[in-house]
N, C-alpha and C positions, 0 to 999 in steps of 0.2 A: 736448493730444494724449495718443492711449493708450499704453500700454507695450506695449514689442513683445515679441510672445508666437511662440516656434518651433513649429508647428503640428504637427509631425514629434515633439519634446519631449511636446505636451501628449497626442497620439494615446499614444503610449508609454507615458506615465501613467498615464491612462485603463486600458488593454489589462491594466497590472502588477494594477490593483486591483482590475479584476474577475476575473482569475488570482488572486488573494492570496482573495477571498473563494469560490470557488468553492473553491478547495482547503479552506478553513476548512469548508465544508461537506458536501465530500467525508469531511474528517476522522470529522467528527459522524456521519455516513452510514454507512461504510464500518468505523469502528476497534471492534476490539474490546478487551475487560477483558483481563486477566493472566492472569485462569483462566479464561476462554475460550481463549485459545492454550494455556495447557498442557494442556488436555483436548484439543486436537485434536490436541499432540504426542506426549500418551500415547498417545491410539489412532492415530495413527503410528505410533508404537514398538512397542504390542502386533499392529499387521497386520505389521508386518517379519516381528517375529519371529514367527509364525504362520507366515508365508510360507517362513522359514528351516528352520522345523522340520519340515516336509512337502517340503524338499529332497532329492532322492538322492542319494548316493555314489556315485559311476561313478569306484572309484578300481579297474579290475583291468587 
């Protein structure tokens, strides 16, 4: 006789591992280097502050 197997358990299984490789691939996909994010934090930082410096004072 076979071993009984919960059909509920094994769907479950299934469903984690092609979750678990899809995000593996997303990773590959999607991530970027170190200094790709700081270059996009700098010029962040240099449009703030652009932005800030072309602010007016409406202090009367």
């Amino acid at each position: 006789m076979g071993e009984v197997v919960n059909l509920r358990q094994v769907r479950k299984r299934r469903e984690r591992a092609a979750k678990q490789t899809q995000a593996a691939e997303n990773r590959i996909k999607h991530a970027r280097t170190k200094a790709e994010y700081m270059l996009h934090k700098a010029e962040q930082e240099a449009a703030r502050q652009r932005l800030e410096a072309h602010k007016r004072d409406d202090t009367d």
